[in-house]
gemmi code that builds the backbone of each chain (N, CA, C; Angstrom):
import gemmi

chains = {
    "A": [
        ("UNK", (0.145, 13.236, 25.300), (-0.222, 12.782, 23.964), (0.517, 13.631, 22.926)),
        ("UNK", (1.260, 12.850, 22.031), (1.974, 13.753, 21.215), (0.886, 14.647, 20.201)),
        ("UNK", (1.631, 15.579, 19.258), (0.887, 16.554, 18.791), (0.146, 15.251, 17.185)),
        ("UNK", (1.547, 14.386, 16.423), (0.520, 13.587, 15.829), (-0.411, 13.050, 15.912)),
        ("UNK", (-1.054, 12.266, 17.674), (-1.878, 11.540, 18.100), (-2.657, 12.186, 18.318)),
        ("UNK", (-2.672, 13.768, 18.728), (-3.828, 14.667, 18.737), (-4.684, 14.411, 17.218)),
        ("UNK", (-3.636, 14.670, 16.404), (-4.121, 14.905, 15.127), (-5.122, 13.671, 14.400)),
        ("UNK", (-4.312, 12.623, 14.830), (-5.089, 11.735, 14.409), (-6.280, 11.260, 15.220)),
        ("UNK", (-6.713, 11.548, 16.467), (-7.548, 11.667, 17.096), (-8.981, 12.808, 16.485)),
        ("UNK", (-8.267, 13.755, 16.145), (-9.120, 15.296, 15.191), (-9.775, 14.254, 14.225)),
        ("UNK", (-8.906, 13.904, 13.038), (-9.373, 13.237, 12.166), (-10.343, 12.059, 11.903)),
        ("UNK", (-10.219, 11.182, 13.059), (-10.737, 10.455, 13.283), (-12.069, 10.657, 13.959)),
        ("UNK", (-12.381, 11.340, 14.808), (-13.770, 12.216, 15.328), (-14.518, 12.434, 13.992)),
        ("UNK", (-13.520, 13.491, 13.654), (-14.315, 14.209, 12.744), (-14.889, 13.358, 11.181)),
        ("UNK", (-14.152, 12.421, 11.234), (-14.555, 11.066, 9.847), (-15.935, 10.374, 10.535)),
        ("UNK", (-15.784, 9.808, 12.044), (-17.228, 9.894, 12.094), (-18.159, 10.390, 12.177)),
        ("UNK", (-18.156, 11.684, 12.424), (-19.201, 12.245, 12.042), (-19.561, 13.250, 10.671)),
        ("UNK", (-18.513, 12.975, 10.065), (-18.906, 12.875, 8.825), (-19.439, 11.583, 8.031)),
        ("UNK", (-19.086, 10.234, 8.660), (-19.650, 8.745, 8.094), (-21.426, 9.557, 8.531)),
        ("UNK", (-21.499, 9.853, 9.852), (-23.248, 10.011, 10.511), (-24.044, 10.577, 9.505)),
        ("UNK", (-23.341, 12.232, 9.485), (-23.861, 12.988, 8.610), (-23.969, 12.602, 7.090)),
        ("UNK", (-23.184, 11.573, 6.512), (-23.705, 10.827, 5.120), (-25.084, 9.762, 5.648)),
        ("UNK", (-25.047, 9.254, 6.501), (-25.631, 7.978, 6.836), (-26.784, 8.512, 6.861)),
        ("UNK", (-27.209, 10.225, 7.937), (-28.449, 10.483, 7.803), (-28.933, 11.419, 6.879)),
        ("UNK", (-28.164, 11.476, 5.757), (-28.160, 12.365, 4.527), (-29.187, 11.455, 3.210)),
        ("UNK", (-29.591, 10.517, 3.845), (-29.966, 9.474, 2.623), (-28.993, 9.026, 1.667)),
        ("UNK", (-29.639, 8.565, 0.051), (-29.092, 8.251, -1.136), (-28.003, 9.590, -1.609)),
        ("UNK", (-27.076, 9.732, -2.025), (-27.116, 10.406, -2.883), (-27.365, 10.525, -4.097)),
        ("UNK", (-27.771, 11.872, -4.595), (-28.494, 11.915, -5.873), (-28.206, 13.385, -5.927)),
        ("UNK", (-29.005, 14.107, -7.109), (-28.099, 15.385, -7.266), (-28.633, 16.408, -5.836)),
        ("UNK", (-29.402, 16.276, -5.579), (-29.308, 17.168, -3.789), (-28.667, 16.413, -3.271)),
        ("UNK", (-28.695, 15.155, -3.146), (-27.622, 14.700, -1.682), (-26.786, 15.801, -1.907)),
        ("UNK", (-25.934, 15.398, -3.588), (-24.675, 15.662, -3.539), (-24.037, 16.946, -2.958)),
        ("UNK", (-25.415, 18.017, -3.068), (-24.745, 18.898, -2.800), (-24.950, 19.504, -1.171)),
        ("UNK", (-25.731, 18.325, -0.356), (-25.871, 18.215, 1.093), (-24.051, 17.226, 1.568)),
        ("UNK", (-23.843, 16.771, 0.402), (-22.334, 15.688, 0.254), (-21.171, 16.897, 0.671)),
        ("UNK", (-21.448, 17.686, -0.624), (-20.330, 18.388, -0.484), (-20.264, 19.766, 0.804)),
        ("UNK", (-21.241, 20.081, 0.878), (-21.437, 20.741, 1.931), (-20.567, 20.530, 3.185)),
        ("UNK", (-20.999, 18.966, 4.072), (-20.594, 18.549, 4.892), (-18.726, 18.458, 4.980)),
        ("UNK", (-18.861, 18.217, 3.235), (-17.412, 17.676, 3.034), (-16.614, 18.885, 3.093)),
        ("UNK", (-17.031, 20.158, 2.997), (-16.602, 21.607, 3.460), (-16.318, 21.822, 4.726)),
        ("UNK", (-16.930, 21.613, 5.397), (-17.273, 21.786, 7.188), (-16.227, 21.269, 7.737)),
        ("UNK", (-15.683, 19.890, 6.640), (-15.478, 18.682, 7.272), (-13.447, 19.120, 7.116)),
        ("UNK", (-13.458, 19.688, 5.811), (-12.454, 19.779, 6.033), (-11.877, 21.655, 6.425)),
        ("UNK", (-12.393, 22.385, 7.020), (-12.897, 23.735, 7.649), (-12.157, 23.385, 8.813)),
        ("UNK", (-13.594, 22.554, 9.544), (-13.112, 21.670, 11.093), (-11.360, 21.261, 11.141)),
        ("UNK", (-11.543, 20.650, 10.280), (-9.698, 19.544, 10.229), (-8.586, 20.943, 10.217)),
        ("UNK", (-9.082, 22.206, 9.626), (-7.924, 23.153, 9.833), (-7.770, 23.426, 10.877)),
        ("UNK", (-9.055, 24.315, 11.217), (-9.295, 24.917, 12.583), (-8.782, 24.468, 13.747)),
        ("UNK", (-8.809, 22.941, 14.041), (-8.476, 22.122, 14.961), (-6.952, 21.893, 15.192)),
        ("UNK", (-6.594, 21.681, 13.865), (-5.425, 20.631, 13.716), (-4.444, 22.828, 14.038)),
        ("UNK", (-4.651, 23.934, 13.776), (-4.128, 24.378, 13.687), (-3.766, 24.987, 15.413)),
        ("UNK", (-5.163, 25.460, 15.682), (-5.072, 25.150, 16.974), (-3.942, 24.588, 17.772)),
        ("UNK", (-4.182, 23.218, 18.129), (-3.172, 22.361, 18.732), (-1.558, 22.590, 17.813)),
        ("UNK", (-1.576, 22.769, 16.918), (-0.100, 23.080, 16.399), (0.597, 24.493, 16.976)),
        ("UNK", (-0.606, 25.571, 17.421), (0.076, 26.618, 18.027), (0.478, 26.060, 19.910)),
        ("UNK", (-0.031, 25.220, 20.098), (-0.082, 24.785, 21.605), (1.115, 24.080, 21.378)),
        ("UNK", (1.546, 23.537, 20.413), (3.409, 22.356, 20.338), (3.773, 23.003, 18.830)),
        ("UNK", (3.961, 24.176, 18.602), (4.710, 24.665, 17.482), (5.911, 23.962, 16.880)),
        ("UNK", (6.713, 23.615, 18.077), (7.880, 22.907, 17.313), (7.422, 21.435, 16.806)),
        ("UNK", (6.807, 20.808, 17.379), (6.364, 19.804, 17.535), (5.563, 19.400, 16.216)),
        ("UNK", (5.245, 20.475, 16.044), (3.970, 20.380, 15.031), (5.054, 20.997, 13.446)),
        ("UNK", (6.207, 21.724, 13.466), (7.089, 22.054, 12.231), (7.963, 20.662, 12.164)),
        ("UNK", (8.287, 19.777, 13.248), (9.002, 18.737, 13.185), (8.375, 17.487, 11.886)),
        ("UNK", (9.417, 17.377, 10.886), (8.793, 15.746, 10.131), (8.735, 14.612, 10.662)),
        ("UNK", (7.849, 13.721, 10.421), (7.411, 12.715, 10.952), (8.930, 11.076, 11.379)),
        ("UNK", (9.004, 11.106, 12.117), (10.554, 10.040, 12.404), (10.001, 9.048, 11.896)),
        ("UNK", (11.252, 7.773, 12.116), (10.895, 6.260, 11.644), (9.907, 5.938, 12.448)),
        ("UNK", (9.425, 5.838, 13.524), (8.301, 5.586, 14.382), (7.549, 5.965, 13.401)),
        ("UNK", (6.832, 7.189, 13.108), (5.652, 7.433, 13.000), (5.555, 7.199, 11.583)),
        ("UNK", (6.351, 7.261, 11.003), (6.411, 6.597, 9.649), (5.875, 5.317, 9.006)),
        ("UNK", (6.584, 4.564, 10.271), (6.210, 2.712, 10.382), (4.855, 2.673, 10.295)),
        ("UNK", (4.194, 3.747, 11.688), (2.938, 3.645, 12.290), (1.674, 3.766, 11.026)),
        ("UNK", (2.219, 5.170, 9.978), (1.493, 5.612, 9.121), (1.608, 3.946, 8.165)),
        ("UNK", (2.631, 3.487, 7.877), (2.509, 2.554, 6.760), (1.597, 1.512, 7.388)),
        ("UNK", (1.508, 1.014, 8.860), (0.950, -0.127, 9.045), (-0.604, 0.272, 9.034)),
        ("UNK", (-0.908, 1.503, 9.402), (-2.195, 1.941, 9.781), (-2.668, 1.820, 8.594)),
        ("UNK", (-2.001, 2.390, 7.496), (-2.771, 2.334, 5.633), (-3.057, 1.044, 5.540)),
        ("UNK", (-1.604, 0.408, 5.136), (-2.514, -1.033, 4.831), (-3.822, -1.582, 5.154)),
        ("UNK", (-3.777, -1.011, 6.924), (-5.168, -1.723, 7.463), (-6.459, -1.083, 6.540)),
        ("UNK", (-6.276, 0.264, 6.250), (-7.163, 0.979, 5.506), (-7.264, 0.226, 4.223)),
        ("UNK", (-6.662, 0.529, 3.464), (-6.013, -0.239, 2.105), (-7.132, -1.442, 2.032)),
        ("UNK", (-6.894, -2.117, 2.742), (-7.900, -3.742, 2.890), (-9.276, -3.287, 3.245)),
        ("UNK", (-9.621, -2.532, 4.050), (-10.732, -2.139, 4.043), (-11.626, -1.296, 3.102)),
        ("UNK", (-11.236, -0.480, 2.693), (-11.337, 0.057, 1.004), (-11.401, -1.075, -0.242)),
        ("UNK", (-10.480, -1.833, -0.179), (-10.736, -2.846, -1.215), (-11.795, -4.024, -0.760)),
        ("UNK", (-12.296, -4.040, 0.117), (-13.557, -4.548, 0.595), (-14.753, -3.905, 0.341)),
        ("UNK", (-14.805, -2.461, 0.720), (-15.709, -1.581, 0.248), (-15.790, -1.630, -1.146)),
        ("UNK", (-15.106, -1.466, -1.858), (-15.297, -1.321, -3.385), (-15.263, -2.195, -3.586)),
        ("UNK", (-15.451, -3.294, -3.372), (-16.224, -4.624, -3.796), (-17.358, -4.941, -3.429)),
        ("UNK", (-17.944, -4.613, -2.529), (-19.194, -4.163, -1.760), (-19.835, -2.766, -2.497)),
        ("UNK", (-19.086, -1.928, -2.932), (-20.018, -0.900, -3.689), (-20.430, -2.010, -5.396)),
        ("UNK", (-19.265, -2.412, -6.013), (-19.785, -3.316, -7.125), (-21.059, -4.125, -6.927)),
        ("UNK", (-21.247, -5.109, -5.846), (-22.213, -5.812, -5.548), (-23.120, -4.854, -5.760)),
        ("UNK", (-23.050, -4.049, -4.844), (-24.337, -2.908, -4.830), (-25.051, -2.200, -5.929)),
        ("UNK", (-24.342, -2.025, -6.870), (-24.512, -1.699, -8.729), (-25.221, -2.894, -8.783)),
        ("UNK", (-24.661, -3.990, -8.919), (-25.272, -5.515, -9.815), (-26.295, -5.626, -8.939)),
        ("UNK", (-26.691, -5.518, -7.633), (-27.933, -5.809, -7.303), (-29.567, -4.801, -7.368)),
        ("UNK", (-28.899, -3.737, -7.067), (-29.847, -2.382, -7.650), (-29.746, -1.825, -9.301)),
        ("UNK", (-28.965, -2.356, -9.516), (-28.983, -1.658, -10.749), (-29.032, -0.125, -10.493)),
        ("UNK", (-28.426, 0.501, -10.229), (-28.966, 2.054, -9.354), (-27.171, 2.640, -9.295)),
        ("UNK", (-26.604, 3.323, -10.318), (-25.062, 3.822, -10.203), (-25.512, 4.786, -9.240)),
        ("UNK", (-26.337, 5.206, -8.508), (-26.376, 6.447, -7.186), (-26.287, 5.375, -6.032)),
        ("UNK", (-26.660, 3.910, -6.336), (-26.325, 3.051, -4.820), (-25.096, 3.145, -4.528)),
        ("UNK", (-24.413, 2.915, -6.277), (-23.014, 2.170, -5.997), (-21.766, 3.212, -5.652)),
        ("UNK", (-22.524, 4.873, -6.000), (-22.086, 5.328, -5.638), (-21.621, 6.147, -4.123)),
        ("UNK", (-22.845, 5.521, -3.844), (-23.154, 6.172, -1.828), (-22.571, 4.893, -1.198)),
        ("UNK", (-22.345, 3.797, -1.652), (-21.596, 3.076, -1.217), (-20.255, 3.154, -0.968)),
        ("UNK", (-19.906, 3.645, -2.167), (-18.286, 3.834, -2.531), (-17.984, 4.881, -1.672)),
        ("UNK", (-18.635, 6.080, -1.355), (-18.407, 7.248, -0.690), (-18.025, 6.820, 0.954)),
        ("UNK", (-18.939, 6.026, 1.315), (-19.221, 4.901, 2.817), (-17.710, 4.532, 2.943)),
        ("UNK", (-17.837, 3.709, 1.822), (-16.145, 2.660, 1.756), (-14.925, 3.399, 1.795)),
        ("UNK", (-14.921, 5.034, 1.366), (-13.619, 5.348, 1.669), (-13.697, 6.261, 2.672)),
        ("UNK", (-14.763, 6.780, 3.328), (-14.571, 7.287, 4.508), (-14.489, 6.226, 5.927)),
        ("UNK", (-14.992, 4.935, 5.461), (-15.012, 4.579, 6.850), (-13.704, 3.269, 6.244)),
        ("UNK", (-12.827, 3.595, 5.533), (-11.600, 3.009, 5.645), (-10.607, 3.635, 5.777)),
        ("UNK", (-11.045, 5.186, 6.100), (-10.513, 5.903, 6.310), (-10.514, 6.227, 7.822)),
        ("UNK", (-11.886, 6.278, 8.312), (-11.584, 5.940, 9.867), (-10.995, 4.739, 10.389)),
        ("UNK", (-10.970, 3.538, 9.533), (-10.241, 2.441, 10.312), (-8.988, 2.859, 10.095)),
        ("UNK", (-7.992, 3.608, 9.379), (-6.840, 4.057, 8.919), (-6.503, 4.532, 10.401)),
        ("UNK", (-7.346, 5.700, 10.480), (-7.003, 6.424, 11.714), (-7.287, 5.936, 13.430)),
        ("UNK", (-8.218, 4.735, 13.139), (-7.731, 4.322, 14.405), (-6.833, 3.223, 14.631)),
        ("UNK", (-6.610, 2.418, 13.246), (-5.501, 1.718, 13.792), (-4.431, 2.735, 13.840)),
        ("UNK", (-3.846, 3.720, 13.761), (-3.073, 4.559, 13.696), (-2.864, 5.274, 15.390)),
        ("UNK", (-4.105, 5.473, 15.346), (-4.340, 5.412, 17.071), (-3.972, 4.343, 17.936)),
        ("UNK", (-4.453, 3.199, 17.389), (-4.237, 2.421, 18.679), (-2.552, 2.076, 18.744)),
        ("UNK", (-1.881, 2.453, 17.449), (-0.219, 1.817, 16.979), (0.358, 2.805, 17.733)),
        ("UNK", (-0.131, 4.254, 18.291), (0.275, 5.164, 18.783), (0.247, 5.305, 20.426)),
        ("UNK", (-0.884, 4.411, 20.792), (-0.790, 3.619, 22.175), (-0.406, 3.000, 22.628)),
        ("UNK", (-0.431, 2.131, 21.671), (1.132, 1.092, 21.906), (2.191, 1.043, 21.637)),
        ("UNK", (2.682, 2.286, 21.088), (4.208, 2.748, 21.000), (4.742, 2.017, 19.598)),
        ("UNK", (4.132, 1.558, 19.054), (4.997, 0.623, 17.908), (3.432, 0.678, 17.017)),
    ],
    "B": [
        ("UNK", (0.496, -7.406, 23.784), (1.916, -6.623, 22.353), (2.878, -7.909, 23.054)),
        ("UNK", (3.828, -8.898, 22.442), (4.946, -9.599, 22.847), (5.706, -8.161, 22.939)),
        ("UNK", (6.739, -8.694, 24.377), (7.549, -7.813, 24.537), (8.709, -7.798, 23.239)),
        ("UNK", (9.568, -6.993, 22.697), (10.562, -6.905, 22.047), (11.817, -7.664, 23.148)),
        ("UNK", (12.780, -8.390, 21.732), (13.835, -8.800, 22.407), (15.123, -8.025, 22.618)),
        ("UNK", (14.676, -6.564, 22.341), (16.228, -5.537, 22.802), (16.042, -4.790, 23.590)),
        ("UNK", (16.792, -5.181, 24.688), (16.828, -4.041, 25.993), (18.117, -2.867, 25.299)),
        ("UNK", (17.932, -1.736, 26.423), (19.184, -0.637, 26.013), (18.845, -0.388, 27.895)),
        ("UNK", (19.889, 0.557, 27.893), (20.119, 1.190, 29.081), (19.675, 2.802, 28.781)),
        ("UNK", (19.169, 3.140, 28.198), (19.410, 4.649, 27.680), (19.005, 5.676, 29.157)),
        ("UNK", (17.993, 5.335, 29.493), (17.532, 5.407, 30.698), (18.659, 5.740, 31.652)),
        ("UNK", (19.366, 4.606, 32.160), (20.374, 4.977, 32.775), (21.656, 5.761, 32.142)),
        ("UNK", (21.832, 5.621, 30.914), (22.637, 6.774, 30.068), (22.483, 8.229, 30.706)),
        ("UNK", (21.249, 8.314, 30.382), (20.793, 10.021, 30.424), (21.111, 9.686, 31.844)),
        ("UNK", (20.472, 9.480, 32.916), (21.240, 10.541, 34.113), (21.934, 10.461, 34.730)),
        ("UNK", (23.499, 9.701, 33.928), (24.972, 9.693, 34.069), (25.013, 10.815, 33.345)),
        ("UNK", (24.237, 11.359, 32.335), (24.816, 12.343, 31.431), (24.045, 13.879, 31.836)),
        ("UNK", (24.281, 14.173, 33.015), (23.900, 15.604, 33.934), (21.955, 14.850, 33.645)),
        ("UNK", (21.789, 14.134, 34.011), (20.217, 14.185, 33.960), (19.499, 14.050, 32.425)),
        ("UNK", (20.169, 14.265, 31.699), (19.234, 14.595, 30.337), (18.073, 14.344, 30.116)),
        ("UNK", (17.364, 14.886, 29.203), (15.756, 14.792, 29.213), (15.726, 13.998, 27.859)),
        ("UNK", (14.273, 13.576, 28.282), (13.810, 12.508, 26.756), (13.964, 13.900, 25.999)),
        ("UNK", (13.309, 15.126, 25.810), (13.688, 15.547, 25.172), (14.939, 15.884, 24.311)),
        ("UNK", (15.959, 16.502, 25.165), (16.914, 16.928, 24.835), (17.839, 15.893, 23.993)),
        ("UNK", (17.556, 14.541, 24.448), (17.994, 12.971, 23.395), (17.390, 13.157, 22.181)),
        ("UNK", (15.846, 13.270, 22.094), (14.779, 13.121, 21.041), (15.517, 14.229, 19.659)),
        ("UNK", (15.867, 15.532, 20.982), (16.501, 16.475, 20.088), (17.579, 16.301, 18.893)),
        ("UNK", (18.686, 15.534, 19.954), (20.003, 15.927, 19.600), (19.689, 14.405, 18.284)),
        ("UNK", (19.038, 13.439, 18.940), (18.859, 12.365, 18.018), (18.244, 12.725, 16.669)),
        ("UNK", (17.116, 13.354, 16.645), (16.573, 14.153, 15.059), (15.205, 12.881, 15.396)),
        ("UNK", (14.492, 12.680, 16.405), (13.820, 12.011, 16.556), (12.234, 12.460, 17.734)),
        ("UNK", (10.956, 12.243, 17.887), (10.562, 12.862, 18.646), (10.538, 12.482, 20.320)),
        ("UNK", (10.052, 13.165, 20.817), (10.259, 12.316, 22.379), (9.529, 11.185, 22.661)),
        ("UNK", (8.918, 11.454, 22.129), (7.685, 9.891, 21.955), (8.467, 8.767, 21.571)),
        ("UNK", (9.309, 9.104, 20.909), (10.141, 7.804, 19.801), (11.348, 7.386, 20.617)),
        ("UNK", (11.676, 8.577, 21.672), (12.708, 8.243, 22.702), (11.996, 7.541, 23.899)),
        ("UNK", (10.911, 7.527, 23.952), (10.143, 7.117, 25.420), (9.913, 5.151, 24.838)),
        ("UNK", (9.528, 5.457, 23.557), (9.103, 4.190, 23.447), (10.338, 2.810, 23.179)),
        ("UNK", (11.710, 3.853, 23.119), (12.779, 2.865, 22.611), (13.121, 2.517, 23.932)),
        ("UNK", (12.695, 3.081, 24.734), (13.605, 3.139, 27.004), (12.535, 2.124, 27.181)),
        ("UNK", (11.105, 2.412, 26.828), (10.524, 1.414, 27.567), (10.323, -0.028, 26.992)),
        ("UNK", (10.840, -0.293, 25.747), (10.978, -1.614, 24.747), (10.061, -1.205, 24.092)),
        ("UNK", (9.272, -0.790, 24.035), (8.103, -0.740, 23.063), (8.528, -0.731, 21.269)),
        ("UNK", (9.715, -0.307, 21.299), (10.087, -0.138, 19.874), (11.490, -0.289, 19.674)),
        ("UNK", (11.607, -1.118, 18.493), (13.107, -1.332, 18.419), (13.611, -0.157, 17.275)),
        ("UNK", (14.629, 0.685, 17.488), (15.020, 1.861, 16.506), (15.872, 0.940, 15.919)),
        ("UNK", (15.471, 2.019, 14.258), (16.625, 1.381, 13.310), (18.211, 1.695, 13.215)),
        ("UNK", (18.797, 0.496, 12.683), (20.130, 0.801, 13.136), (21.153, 2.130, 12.899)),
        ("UNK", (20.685, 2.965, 12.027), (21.129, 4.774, 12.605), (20.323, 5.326, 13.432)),
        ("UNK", (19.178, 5.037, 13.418), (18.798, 5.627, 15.006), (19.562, 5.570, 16.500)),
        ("UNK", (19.641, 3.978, 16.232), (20.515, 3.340, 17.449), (22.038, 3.547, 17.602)),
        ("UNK", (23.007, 4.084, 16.139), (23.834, 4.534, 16.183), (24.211, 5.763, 16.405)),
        ("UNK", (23.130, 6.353, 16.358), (23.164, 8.024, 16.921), (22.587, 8.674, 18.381)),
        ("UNK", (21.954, 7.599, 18.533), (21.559, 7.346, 20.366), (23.252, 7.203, 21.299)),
        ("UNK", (23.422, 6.070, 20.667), (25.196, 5.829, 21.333), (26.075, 6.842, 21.006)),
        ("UNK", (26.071, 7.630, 19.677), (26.933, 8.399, 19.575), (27.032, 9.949, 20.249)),
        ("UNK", (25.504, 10.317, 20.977), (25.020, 11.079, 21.834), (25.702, 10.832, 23.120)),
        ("UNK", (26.003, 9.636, 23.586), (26.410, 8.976, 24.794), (27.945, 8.870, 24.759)),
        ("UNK", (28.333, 8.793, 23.710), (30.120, 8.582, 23.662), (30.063, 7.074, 23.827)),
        ("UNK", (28.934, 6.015, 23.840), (29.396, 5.144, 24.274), (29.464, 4.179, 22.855)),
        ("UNK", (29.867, 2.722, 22.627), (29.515, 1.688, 21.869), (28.068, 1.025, 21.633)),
        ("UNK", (27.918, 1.030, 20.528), (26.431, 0.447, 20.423), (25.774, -0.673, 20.958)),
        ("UNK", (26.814, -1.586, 21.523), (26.654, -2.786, 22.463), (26.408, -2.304, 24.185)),
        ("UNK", (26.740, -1.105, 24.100), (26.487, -0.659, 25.872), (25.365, 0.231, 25.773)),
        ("UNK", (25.191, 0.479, 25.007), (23.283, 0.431, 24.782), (22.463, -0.241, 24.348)),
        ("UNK", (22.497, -0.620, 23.474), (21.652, -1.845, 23.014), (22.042, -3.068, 23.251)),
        ("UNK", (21.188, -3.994, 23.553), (21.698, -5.722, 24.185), (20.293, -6.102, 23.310)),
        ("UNK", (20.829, -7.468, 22.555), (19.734, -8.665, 22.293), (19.372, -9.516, 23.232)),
        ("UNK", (18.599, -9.932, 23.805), (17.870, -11.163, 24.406), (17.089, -12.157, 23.582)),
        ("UNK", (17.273, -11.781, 22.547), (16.323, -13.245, 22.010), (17.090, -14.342, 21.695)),
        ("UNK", (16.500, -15.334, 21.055), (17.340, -16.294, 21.066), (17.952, -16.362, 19.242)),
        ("UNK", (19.305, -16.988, 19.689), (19.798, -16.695, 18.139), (20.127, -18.007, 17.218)),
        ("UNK", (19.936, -17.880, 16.163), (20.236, -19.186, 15.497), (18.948, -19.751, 14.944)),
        ("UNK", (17.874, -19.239, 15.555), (16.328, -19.947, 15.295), (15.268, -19.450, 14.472)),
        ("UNK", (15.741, -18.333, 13.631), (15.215, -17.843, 12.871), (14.261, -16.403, 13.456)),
        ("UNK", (13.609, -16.045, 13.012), (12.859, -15.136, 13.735), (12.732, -15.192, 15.590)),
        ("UNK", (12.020, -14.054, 16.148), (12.494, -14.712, 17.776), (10.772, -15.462, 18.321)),
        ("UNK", (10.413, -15.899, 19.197), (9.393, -16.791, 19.333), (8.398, -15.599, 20.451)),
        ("UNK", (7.422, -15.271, 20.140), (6.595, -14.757, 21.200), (6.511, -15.650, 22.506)),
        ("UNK", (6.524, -15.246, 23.359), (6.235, -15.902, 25.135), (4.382, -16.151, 24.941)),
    ],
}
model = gemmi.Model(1)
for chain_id, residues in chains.items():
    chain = gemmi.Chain(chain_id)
    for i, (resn, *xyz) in enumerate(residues, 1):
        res = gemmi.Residue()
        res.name, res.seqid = resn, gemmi.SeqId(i, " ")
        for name, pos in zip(("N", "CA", "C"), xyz):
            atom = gemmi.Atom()
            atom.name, atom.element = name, gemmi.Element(name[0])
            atom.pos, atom.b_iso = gemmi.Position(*pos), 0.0
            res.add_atom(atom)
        chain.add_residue(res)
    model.add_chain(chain)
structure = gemmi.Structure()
structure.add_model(model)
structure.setup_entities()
C-alpha cells in the first residue's frame, strides 16, 4: 500500500470517528462547541501523529510530490466530495427553515462537511484500489 | 473497471534492461511505483510525457511501448 493510501486511509478512520464523536456530542450550542472543538484538536493531533509515523517508515516516499496519477485521483475523489457537500448545505438550509433553530443549521452544516469529507476520502480510496 | 484500450510492453522492457525494478523506472521516470505498476498492468493510461519518458528510459520509440487497441474512427472507445 503506497504511503498516500496509508494516508488517506488515517484520514478517513479518523473523519469517522470524528462524524461518531459529533453524532454522540448532541446539538451544538455554546458547550457543544467547545466539546466541537475539543474533538476537532484530538482530531487533528491524531492526523499528525499518524500520518508522521508512517512517513518515517517510506521517508522518500512520503518527501516525493504527488504524480499525474494521484493528482487525477485527488481531482476525481473532490468532486465526489464537492456534490456531497453541496447536498449537505442544502440539507443544513432545510434544517434552518424547518426548526427555525441557526444551532440546527449549524450542526448540520458541521455533519455535511465532515462526512463529505469522508466520502472524499473514500472515493479516493477506492480510485487508489483500482489504480485509476 | 472496463479494461483500458492501451497495452505497453514495459514489463518486458525492464527485464531486457538488466532486470529493472518498478522502482528504479518510477525513479528515473519522476513518477511513483504505484503509477509504474498501474501503467504495466493497464489500469492507467499515462499522459503523453509520461509515456514519452517511459520510452526514453528504454532507448526505444513510443510505438514499441505503447500500442492502441481500441477501435478508431468511432469516437470515444466502447466499453465490452
Amino acid at each position: 500500500m503506497s504511503f498516500r493510501e496509508k494516508c488517506a486511509w488515517i484520514s478517513f478512520v479518523l473523519t469517522l470517528l470524528l462524524v461518531a464523536g459529533v453524532a454522540l456530542g448532541g446539538h451544538l450550542g455554546t458547550a457543544g462547541l467547545h466539546y466541537f472543538l475539543t474533538l476537532l484538536i484530538g482530531f487533528v493531533l491524531l492526523q499528525v501523529v499518524l500520518r508522521v509515523i508512517i512517513a518515517r517508515q517510506a521517508p522518500k516516499e512520503a518527501r516525493t510530490p504527488k504524480d499525474e496519477r494521484e493528482q487525477l485521483i485527488d481531482l476525481k475523489a473532490a468532486r465526489i466530495g464537492f456534490y456531497s457537500l453541496v447536498a449537505g448545505v442544502l440539507l443544513a438550509m432545510f434544517a434552518v427553515h424547518l426548526h427555525g433553530n441557526p444551532w440546527s443549521g449549524l450542526h448540520t452544516m458541521v455533519f455535511a462537511v465532515l462526512i463529505a469529507w469522508a466520502i472524499k476520502l473514500g472515493a479516493e480510496i477506492v480510485y487508489y484500489r483500482r489504480g485509476r | 473497471v472496463p479494461p483500458l484500450p492501451i497495452t505497453n510492453t514495459i514489463r518486458k522492457l525492464r527485464f531486457e534492461h538488466g532486470e529493472m525494478t518498478q522502482q528504479d523506472l518510477a525513479e528515473r521516470v519522476g513518477v511513483t511505483r504505484q503509477t509504474i505498476n498501474a501503467i504495466e498492468l493497464g489500469k492507467y493510461s499515462p499522459s503523453l510525457e509520461v509515456a514519452f519518458r517511459i520510452s526514453a528510459v528504454f532507448g526505444a520509440r513510443l510505438e514499441e511501448v505503447f500500442s492502441y487497441e481500441g477501435a478508431v474512427g468511432s469516437g470515444r472507445p466502447k466499453s465490452p
